[in-house]
C-alpha positions in Angstrom: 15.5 142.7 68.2 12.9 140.0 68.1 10.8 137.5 70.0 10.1 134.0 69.8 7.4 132.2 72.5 7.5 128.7 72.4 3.8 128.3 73.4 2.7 124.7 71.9 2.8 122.5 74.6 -0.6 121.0 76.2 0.4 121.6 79.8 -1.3 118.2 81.1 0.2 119.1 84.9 -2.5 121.3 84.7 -5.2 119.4 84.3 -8.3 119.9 84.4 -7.6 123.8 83.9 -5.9 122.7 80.5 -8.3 120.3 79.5 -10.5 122.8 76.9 -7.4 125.6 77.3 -3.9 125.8 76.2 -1.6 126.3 79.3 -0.3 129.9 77.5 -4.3 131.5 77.6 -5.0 130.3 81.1 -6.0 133.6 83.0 -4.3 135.8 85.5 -6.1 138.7 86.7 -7.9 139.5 83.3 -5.1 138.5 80.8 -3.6 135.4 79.7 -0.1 134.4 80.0 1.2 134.9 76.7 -1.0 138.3 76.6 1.0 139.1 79.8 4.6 138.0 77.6 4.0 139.7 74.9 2.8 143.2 76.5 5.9 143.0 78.7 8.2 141.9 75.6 6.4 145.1 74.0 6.8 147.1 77.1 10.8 146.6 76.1 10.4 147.7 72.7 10.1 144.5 71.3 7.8 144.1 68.8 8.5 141.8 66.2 7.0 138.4 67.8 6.6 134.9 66.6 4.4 132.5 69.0 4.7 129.0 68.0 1.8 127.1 68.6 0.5 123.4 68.5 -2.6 122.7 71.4 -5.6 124.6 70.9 -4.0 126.7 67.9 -7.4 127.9 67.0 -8.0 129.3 70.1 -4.6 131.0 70.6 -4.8 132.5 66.8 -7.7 134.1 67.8 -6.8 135.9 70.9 -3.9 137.2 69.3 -5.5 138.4 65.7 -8.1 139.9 68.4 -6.2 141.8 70.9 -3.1 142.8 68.3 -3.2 141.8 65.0 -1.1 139.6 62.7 1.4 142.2 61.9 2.8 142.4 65.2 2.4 139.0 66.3 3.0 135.9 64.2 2.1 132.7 64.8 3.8 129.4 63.4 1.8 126.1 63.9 3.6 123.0 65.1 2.1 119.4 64.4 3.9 117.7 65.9 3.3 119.5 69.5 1.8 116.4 71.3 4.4 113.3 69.8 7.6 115.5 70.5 9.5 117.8 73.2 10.5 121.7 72.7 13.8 120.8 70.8 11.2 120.6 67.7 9.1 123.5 68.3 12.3 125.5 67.6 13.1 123.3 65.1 9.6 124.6 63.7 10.8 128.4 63.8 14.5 128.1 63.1 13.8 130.1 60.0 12.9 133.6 62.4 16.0 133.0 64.3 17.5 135.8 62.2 19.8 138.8 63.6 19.3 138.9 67.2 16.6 137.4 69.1 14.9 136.0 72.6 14.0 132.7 72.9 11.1 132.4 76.0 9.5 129.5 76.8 5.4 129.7 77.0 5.0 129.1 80.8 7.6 131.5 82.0 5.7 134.6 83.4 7.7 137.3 84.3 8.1 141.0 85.3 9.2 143.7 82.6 12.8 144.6 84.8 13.6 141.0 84.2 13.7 140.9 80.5 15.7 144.7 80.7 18.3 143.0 82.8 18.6 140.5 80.0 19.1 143.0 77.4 21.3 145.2 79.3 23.7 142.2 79.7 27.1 142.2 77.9 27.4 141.7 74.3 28.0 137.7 73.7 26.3 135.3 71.1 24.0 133.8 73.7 23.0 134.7 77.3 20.8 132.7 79.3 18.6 134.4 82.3 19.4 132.8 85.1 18.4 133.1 89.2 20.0 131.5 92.5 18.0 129.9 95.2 18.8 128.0 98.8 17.4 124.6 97.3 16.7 123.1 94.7 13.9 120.5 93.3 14.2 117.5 91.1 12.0 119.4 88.3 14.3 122.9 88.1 16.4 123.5 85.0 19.6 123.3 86.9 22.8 125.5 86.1 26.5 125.2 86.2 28.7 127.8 86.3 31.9 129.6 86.2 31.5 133.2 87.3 28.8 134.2 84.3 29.8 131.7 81.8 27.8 128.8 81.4 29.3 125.0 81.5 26.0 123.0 81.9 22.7 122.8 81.9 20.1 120.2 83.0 18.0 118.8 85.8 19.9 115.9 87.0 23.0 118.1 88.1 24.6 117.3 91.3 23.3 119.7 94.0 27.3 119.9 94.7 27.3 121.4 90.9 24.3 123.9 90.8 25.2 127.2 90.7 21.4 128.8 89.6 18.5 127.8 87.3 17.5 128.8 84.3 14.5 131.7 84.5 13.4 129.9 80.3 14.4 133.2 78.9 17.6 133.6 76.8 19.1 136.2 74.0 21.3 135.4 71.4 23.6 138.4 69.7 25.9 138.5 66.9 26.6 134.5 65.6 24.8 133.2 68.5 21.6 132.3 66.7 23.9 130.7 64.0 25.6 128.9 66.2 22.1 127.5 67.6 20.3 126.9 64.6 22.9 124.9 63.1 23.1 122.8 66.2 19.4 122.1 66.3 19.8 121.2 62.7 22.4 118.8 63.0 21.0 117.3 66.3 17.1 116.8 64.9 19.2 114.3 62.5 18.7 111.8 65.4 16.1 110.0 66.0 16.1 111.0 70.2 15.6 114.5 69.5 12.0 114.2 68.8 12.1 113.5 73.0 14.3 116.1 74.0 14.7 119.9 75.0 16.3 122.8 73.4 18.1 123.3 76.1 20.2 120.1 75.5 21.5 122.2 72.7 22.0 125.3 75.0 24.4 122.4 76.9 25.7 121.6 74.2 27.2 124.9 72.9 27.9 125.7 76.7 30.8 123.5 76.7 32.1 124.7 73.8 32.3 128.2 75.5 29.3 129.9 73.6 27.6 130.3 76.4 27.3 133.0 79.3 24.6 134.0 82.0 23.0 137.3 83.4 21.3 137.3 86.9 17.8 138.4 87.7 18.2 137.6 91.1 15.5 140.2 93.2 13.4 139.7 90.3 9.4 138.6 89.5 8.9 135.6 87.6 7.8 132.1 87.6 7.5 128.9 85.6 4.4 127.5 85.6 3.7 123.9 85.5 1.8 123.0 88.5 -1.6 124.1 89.9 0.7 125.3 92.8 3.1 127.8 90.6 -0.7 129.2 89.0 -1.6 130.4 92.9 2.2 132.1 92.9 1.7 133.8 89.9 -1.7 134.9 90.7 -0.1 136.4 93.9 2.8 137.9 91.8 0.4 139.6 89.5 -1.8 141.0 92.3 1.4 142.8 93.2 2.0 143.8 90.2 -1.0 145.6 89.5 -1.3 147.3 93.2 2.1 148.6 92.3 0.5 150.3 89.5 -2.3 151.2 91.5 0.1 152.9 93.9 1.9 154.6 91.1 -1.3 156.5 89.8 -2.2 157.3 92.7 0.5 158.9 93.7 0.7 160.9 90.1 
C-alpha cells in the first residue's frame, strides 16, 4: 500500500497566512498539515508516500528531507501548479499509481480511525471516503448514492440528490488505479482539463459502476480552505492531543 498527497496548490482563500507559506505547512499545534498526514498515513502502516508539490516547493522539500528523509517520502514537482486545477497534479504522478494506493488531497486533515475505516472497507477497485451531514454548502464535494455505490460526484448536485460528501480521501484496489490512470490520460487530451478536478474523473468512472463508498460518519476530519475551517482544525487537534494526554495519564 501506498500514498499519494496532492499538496501543490497555493491556497489563496487563505490569504494572508499563505502569502510566504504553502497551505500544506501552515501550523497546527506544533506540526504542519501534511506532517500531521503523513504521521497518521504512517500511523496505518503506510509508508511508501509521494507528495506532489508546486507553491513553495522549496520550502516543502525541506521540511520533509528534515523531519523524514527522501526514502520514505517522495516528492514530485508540478509546474504547472498555478495555471491548472488538481486533475493535472495527478496527471503529474500517474506513474506511482501502481498496485494499490490512496489518493488524499493536501488540505484534508484528518484523524488516524478515519483512514483505518477506509482500509477496512470491502475489496473494490476504488472506494471513496465519504461523510453525511443535515445541510449542505455551495463549496462541498457533493455525493450521489445508491446504498455504498457511488453514481455522482460534484458540487452543483441538487440538494434533492445528495446523499454525503466526499471527506478528499479515496483507495483504489486491484484494477482501480488502472482504470483511473487511463481515464486521466485520455481526459488530459482536452484542452478543459487543464481547469478541472480529478474528481470529474472519479464521476466519470462512477457511472460506469467502478465506483463505491465507505462511511466515516462519527469521525475527525476537515477540509481546509477557509480562515474559518483553520480555527476548526485547531480545535480538532487540541482534542486530539488532550486525548493523548489523557491516555498517558492514565497508563
Amino acid at each position: 500500500m501506498k500514498a499519494i498527497l496532492l499538496s501543490a496548490g497555493h491556497g489563496r482563500r487563505l490569504l494572508p497566512m499563505t502569502a510566504e507559506t504553502p497551505k500544506c505547512l501552515l501550523e497546527i499545534h506544533g506540526s504542519s498539515v501534511v506532517e500531521w498526514q503523513i504521521d497518521h498515513l504512517l500511523e496505518n502502516g503506510i509508508d511508501d508516500i509521494t507528495v506532489v508539490i508546486g507553491y513553495g516547493a522549496d520550502k516543502v522539500e525541506a521540511l520533509l528531507k528534515h523531519r523524514y528523509g527522501q526514502k520514505q517520502v517522495r516528492t514530485l514537482y508540478n509546474p504547472f501548479f498555478d495555471v491548472t486545477d488538481n486533475l493535472a497534479t495527478v496527471w503529474m504522478a500517474r506513474g506511482e499509481m501502481t498496485g494499490d494506493f490512496v489518493l488524499l488531497n493536501g488540505d484534508t486533515l484528518f484523524e488516524p480511525a478515519v483512514l483505518c475505516r477506509l482500509l477496512d472497507s470491502p475489496s473494490r477497485p476504488i472506494t471513496l471516503a465519504r461523510d453525511h451531514k443535515p445541510r449542505y454548502d455551495s463549496d462541498d464535494m457533493k455525493l450521489q448514492l445508491d446504498g455504498d455505490r457511488l453514481l455522482g460526484i460534484g458540487k452543483d448536485l441538487e440538494s434533492g440528490n445528495v446523499d454525503g460528501e466526499s471527506v478528499g480521501m479515496l483507495l483504489f484496489r486491484e484494477q482501480g488505479g488502472r482504470l483511473f490512470t487511463e481515464t486521466v490520460e485520455q481526459t488530459m487530451r482536452s484542452p478543459v482539463a487543464l481547469k478541472q478536478w480529478y474528481l470529474s474523473v472519479i464521476d466519470q468512472l462512477a457511472s460506469q459502476g467502478h465506483v463505491w463508498s465507505q462511511s466515516i460518519h462519527g469521525l475527525e476530519w476537515g477540509e481546509l480552505d477557509y480562515p474559518v475551517d483553520l480555527d476548526r482544525a485547531i480545535k480538532m487537534v487540541a482534542g486530539w492531543l488532550s486525548d493523548e494526554e489523557d491516555s498517558v495519564l492514565a497508563v
